[in-house]
C-alpha positions in Angstrom: 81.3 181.5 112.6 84.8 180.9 112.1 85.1 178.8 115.9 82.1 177.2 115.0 83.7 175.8 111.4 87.1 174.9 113.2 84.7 172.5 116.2 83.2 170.9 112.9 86.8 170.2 111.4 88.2 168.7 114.7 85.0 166.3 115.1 85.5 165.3 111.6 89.6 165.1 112.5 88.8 163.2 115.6 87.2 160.4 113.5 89.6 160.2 110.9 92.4 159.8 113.1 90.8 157.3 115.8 92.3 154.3 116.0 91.2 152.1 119.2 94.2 150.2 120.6 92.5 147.2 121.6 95.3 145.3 124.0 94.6 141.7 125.9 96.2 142.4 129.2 96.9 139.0 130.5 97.0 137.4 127.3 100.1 135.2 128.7 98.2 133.9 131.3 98.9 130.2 131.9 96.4 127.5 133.5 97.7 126.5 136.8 97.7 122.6 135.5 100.4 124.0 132.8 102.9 124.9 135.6 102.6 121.8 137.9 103.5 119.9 135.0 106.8 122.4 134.9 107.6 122.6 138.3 111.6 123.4 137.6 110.2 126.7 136.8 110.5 129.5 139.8 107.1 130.7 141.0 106.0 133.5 142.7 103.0 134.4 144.5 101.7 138.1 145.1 98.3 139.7 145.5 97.9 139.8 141.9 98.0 136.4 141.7 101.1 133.7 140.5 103.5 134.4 138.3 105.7 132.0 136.4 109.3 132.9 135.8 112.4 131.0 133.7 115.5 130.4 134.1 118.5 133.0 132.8 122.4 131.8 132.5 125.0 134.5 133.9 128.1 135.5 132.3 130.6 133.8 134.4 128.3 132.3 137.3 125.4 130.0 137.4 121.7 130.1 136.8 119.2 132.9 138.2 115.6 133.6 138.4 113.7 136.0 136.0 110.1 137.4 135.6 109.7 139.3 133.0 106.9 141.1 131.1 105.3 141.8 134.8 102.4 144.2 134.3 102.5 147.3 136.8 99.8 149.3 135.7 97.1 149.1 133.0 97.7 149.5 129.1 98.2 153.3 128.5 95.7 153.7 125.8 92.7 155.1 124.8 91.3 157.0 127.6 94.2 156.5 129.6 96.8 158.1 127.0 98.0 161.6 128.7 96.6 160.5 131.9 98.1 159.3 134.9 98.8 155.4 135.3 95.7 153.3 136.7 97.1 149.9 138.3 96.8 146.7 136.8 94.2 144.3 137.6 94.5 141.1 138.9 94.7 137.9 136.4 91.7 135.3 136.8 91.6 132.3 139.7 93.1 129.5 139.0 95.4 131.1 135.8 99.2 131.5 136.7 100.7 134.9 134.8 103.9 133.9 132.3 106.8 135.9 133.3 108.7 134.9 130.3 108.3 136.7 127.5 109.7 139.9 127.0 107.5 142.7 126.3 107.4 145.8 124.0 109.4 148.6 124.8 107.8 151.9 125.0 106.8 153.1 121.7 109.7 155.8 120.7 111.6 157.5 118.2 115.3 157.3 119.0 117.0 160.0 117.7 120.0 159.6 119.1 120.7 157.0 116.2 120.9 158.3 112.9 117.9 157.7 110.6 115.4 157.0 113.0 112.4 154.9 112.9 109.5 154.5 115.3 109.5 151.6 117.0 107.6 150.4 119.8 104.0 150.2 121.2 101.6 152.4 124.0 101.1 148.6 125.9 104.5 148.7 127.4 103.9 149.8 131.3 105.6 146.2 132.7 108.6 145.4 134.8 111.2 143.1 135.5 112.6 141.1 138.3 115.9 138.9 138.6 117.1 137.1 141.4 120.0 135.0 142.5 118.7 131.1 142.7 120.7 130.9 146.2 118.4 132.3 148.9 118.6 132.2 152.7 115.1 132.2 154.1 116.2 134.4 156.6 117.5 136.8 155.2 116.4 139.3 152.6 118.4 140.5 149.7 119.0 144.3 149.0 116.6 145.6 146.0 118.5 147.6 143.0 116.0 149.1 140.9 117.4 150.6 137.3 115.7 153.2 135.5 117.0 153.5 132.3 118.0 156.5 130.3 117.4 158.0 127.2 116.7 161.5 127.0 113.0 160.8 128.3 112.3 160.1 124.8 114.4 156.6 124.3 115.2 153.6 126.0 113.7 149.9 127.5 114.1 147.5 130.2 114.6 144.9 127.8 117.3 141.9 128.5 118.9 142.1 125.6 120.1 145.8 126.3 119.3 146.1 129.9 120.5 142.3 130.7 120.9 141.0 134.4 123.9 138.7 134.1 126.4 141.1 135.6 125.0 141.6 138.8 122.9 138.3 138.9 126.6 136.7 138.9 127.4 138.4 142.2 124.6 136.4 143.9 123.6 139.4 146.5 121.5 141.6 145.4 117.6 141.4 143.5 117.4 143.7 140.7 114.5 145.0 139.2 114.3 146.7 135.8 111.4 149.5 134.5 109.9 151.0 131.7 107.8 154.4 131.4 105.8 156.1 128.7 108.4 158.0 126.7 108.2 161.4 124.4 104.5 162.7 123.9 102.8 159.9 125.2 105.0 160.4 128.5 105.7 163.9 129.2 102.9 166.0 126.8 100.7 168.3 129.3 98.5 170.9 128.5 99.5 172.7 131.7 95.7 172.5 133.8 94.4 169.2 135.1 93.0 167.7 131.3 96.6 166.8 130.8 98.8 167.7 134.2 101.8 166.0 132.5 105.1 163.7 134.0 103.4 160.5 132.9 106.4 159.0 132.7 107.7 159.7 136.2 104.6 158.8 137.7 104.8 155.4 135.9 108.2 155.3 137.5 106.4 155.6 140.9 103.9 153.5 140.0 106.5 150.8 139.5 108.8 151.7 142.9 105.1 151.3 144.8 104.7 147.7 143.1 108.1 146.9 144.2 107.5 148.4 147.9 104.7 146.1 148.1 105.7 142.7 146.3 109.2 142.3 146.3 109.5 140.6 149.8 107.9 137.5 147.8 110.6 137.0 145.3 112.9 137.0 148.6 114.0 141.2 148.6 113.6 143.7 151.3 111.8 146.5 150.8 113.3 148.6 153.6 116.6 148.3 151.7 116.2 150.0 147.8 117.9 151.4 145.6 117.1 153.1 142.8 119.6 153.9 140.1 119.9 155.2 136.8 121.7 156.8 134.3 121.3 160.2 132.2 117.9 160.6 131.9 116.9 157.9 134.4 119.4 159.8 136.9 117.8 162.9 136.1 114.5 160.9 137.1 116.5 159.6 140.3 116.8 163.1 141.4 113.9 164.1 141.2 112.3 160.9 143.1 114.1 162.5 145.7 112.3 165.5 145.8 108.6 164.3 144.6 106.8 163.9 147.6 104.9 160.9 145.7 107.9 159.2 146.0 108.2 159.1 149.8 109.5 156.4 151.3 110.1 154.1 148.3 113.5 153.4 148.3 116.9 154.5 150.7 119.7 154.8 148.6 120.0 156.3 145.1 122.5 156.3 142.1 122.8 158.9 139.6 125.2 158.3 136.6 125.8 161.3 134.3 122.6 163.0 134.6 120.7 164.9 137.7 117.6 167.0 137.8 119.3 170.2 137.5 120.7 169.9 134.2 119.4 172.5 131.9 117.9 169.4 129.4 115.7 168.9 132.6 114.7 172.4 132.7 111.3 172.3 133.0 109.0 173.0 129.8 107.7 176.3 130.3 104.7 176.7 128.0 102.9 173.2 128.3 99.9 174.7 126.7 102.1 176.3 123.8 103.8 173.0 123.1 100.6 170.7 123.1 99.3 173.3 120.1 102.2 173.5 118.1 102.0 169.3 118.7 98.6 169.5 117.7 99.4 171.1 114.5 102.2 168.6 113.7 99.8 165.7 113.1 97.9 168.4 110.8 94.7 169.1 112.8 92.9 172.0 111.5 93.0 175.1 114.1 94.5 173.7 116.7 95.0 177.1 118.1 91.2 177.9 118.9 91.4 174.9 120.5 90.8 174.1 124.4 92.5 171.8 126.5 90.0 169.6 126.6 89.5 169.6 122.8 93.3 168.9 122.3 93.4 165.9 124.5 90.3 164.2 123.0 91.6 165.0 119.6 95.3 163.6 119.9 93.8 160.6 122.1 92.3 159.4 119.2 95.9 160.1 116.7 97.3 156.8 115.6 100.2 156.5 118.1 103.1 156.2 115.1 101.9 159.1 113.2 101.4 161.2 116.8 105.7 159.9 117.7 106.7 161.0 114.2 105.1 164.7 114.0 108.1 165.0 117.0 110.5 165.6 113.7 107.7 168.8 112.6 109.3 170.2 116.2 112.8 170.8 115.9 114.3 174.0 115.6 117.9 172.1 113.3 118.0 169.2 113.0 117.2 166.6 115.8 116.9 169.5 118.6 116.2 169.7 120.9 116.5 166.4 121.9 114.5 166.5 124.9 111.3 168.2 123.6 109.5 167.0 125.9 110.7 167.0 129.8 108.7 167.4 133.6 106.5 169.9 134.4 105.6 172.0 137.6 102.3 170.5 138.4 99.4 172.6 140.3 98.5 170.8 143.6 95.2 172.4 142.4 94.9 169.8 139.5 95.4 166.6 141.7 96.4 165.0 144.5 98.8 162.9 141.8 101.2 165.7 141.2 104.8 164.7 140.8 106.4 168.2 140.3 105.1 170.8 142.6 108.3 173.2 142.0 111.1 173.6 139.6 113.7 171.2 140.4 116.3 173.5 140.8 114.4 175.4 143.2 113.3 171.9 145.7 116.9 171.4 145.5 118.7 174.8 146.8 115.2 175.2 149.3 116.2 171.4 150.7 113.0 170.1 149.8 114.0 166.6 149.3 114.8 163.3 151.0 118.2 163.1 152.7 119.6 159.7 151.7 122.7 158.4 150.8 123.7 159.1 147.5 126.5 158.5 144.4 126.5 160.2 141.5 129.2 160.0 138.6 130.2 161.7 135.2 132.4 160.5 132.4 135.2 162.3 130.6 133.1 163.1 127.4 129.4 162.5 128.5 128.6 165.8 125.7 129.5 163.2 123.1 125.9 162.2 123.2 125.2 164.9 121.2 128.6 166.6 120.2 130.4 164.0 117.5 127.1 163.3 116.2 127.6 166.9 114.9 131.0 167.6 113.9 131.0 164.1 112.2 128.7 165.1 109.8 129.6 168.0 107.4 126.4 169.0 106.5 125.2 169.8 110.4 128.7 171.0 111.4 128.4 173.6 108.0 125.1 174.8 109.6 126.1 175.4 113.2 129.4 177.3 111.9 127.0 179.1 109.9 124.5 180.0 112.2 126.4 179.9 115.3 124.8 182.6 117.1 121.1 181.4 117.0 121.8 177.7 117.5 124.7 177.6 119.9 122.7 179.5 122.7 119.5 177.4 121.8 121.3 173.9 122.5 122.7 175.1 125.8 118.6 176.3 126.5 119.8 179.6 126.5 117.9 183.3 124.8 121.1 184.5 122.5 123.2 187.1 124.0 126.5 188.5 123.0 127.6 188.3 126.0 127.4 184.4 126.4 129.0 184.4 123.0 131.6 186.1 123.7 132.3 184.0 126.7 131.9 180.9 124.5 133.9 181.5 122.1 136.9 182.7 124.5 136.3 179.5 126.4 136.0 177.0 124.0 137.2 178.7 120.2 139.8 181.2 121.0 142.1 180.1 118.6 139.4 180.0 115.3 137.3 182.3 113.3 135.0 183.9 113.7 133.3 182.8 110.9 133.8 179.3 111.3 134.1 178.3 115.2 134.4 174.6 114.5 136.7 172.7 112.4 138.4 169.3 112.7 141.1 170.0 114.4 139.4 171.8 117.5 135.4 169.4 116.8 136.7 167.7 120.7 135.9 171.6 122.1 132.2 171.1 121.2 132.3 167.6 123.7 134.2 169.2 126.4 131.7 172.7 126.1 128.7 169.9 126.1 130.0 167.8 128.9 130.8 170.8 131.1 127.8 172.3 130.9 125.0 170.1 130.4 126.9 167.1 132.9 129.9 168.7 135.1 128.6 171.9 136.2 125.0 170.7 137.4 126.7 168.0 139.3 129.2 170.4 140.8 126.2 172.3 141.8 124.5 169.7 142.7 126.6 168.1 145.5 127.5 171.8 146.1 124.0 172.8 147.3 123.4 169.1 149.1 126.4 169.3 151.4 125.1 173.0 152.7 121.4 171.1 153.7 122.0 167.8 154.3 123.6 166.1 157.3 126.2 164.4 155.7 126.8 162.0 158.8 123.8 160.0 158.2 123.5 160.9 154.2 126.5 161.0 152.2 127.3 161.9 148.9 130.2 160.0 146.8 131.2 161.2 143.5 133.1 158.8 140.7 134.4 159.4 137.3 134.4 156.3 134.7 137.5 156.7 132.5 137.8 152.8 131.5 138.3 152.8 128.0 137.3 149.3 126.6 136.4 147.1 123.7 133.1 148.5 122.7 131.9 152.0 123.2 128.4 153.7 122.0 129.8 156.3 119.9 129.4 154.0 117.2 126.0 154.3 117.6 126.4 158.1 117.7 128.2 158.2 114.6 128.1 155.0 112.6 132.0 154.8 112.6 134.8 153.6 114.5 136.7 156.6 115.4 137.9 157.3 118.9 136.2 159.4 120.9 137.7 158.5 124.3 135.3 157.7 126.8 131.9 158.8 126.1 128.2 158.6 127.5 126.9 155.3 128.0 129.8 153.7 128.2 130.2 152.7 131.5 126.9 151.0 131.1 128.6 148.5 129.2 130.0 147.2 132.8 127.1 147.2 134.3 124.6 145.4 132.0 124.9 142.5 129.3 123.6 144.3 126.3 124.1 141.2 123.4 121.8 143.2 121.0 124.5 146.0 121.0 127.7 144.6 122.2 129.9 140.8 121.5 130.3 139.6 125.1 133.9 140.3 126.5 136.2 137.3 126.8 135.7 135.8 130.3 139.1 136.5 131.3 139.9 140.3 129.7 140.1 143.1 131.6 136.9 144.5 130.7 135.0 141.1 132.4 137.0 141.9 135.4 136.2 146.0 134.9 132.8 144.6 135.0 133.4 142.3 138.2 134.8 144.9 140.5 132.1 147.6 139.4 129.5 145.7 139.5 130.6 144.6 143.4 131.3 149.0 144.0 127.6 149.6 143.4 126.0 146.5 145.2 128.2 147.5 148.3 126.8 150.9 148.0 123.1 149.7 148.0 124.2 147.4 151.3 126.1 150.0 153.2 125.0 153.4 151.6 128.8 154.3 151.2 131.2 154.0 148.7 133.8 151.3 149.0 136.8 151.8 147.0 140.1 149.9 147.3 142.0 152.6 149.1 141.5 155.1 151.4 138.5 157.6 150.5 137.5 161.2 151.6 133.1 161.7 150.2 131.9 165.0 150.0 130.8 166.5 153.7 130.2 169.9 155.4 132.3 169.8 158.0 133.8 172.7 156.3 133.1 176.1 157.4 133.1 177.2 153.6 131.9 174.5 151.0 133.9 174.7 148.2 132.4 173.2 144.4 133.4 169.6 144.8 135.9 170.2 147.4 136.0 166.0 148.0 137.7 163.5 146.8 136.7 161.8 143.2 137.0 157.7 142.7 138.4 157.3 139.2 137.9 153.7 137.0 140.9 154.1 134.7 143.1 152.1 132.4 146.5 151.2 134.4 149.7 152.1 133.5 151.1 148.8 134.6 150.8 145.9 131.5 149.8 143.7 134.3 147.4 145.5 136.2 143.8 145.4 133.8 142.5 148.6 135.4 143.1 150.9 138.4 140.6 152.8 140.8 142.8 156.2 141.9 142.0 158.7 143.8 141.5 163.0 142.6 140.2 166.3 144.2 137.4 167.0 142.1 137.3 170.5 142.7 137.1 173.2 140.0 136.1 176.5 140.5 137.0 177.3 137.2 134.5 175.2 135.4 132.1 175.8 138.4 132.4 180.1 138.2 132.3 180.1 134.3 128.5 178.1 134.2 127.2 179.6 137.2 126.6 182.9 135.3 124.5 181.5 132.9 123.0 178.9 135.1 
């Protein structure tokens, strides 16, 4: 009686709670008359059908060629929330598609920044593509392809954040930018085949296959990709390497303070557990007698802001964790479309991956993400000191031991209380116990367990540190103030892409614009040559060595100089530390 009462409810629940996203795919479709009488306007032709670009102005160089807003795939809504990505289809005869507005991001709550809102919308599965104006016929350019980061819960493609000036003002190289469903709507699974989960990554491939097929009409080669990204989009790189629905997509790859093997990319464990404790966030009635089936059709029909705010009904303190939802091992039994067929950790120590030339890099305080968010704000610092011994384990995903405690606390607190761990004077301990363990150690072990697999010769691995310390930095963002944190996640971003909605442009002239030049230049050479090319001699990571050491290569550091008249300087380090390496390997 009691099961029959609870179907009832969630029938009733399931029409409260619909709300039919209606969404005109190609409502900026043009008529083909419209661009003849434009004809300064770039134009590309692909099996979709024509699209209409603009023209962008770089930061110290002319003119390029964008298309933006290109749709990949269909409108994730509907029936088509928590499934896989269905592609696009084409736009009418004789229309031409308008590549030049800018399109939602993916709808998100951004945690990350004090206060959040949700922001955002479910139609957001489009793409973008720059490209210099120069071309030789003859010749394709490389393809860089950015995935951006964000904790798989944050994050766009979007110009004014992600913007193309940089490395459209170097003139030799096409770069294409991405966005994926994000939080619940990109990585909820019910852990069977009514919700088999990684939406988000399998937009991701869904957007490297669109590339793979089209990009040789905006002038790019599609024998020579990269793909790139940074924290949570280099935890997505990785695992592109080992998905085999990723095969063959790209040759070279970039990971920038984030891999697969972090413990925030732990795999969820309990899919099933999570989508019915998500189910009961947004307050439907017996969500536990539930099915899978039941659950899906029930939060298909959720209105998509209330579904991304119930997120806040998950925490354990505060805002974490703050990647709630993550990848999951998929069952080959459940599809042929499964992304994940084995923890990451495991495909990577087994050698089940593609061997391809690869960078990766860290920056000194990467665990500031996270770390000065806290021990700026006396409230949440009050709590952890409080209840240090069931939160600290649970940020680091660990069960709480006395053991790692103990360890912990010698590490990283030796010198304070043990009733209150954390104070001002030692809050930088928090960053450096963040940064080593969620960003330093699973790189360490990272390029560790590659080196004993891979042939080297033919696949290298470079690693670079980014200790430029600038103008701007996105602590602010972290903390709302303009205290000095060093150099912390995201920052070396700020070289990379234009981001006018976050940052003043630098003076033409500083030494950040020429930070950003040179850079810029060290990853396009990269995606040409698949080595790093730094300005001095250069030992990257290899097994030539009997015994394989933990980072037991050289390091390329981007620093401040010394010298008044030098604006930065690239040196050289042995980034090996056993230390670090032997301390996080027991608990990892």
């Amino acid at each position: 009686m009691r099961n029959f009462l609870c179907k009832v409810i969630v029938l009733v629940s399931y029409n409260v709670y619909a709300s039919e996203f209606q969404s005109d795919q190609h409502a900026g479709e043009l008529d083909a008359t419209q661009h003849l009488k434009n004809p300064k306007y770039p134009l590309v032709c692909i099996d979709d059908g024509c699209l209409r670009g603009k023209n962008m102005d770089g930061f110290q160089a002319g003119p390029f060629d964008a298309f933006i807003g290109i749709p990949f795939a269909k409108p994730p809504v509907g029936k088509l929330r928590f499934a896989n990505p269905v592609r696009n289809d084409p736009w009418e005869k004789g229309t031409i598609y308008n590549a030049t507005e800018e399109k939602s991001m993916c709808l998100q709550k951004n945690d990350l920044i004090p206060n959040a809102l949700v922001a955002g919308s479910e139609d957001c599965l489009y793409l973008n593509v720059y490209r210099p104006k120069d071309r030789n016929t003859t010749k394709a350019f490389p393809v860089m392809v950015y995935i951006h980061g964000g904790g798989f819960f944050a994050g766009s493609a979007s110009p004014s954040v992600v913007g193309p000036e940089y490395i459209m003002d170097a003139k030799r190289t096409i770069l294409v930018t991405l966005q994926y469903r994000l939080g619940v709507f990109g990585f909820f699974s019910t852990g069977d085949g009514m919700a088999p989960g990684n939406f988000g990554l399998k937009d991701q491939v869904m957007a490297l296959q669109w590339v793979k097929k089209n990009i040789a009409e905006f002038g790019g080669n599609p024998e020579l990709v990269t793909i790139f990204g940074q924290s949570a989009g280099g935890a997505s790189v990785h695992m592109h390497m080992m998905s085999p629905m990723s095969e063959g997509l790209f040759s070279r790859v970039i990971m920038m303070s984030g891999n697969a093997i972090a413990p925030w990319n732990i795999p969820t464990k309990d899919p099933f557990g999570l989508a019915v404790r998500q189910t009961e966030a947004v307050d439907v009635p017996c969500a536990k007698n539930l099915s899978s089936e039941q659950i899906v059709n029930v939060l298909r029909n959720v209105d998509a802001t209330v579904l991304s705010k119930s997120i806040d009904k998950l925490k354990f303190w505060s805002i974490d964790p703050l990647t709630l939802y993550r990848p999951v091992i998929e069952s080959s039994n459940w599809s042929d479309q499964a992304f994940l067929v084995e923890d990451p950790r495991v495909s990577w120590q087994k050698g089940n991956y593609q061997q391809l030339p690869w960078m990766t890099s860290f920056v000194p305080n990467d665990g500031a993400v996270r770390a000065i968010a806290i021990t700026s704000n006396e409230k949440l610092l009050k709590e952890l000191n409080a209840n240090i011994s069931y939160i600290l384990p649970k940020l680091l995903e660990k069960e709480q031991s006395n053991e790692l405690l103990r360890l912990l606390k010698n590490r990283y607190f030796n010198d304070s209380s043990d009733e209150e761990w954390i104070n001002q004077k030692n809050a930088y301990r928090l960053t450096d116990l963040y940064t080593e363990g969620s960003f330093l150690y699973p790189i360490q072990s990272a390029v560790k367990q590659y080196v004993t697999v891979a042939d080297t010769k033919k696949a290298p691995v470079s690693i670079y540190k980014f200790n430029f310390k600038g103008r701007y930095s996105y602590s602010f963002y972290y903390t709302f103030t303009h205290q000095d944190y060093g150099v912390v996640h995201c920052d070396d971003l700020i070289y990379i892409f234009r981001s006018p909605a976050l940052f003043q442009d630098f003076p033409r002239k500083s030494k950040e614009a020429l930070m950003s030049h040179n850079l810029v230049q060290f990853f396009i050479d990269f995606a040409i040559n698949g080595v790093a090319t730094p300005l001095k001699p250069y030992r990257s990571c290899d097994n030539e060595n009997e015994i394989y050491q933990s980072m037991d290569c050289d390091v390329l550091e981007f620093t401040n100089s010394d010298e008044l008249e030098k604006p930065f300087e690239v040196r050289i380090f042995n980034g090996r530390n056993e230390d670090l390496f032997t301390f996080w390997n027991k608990f990892y």
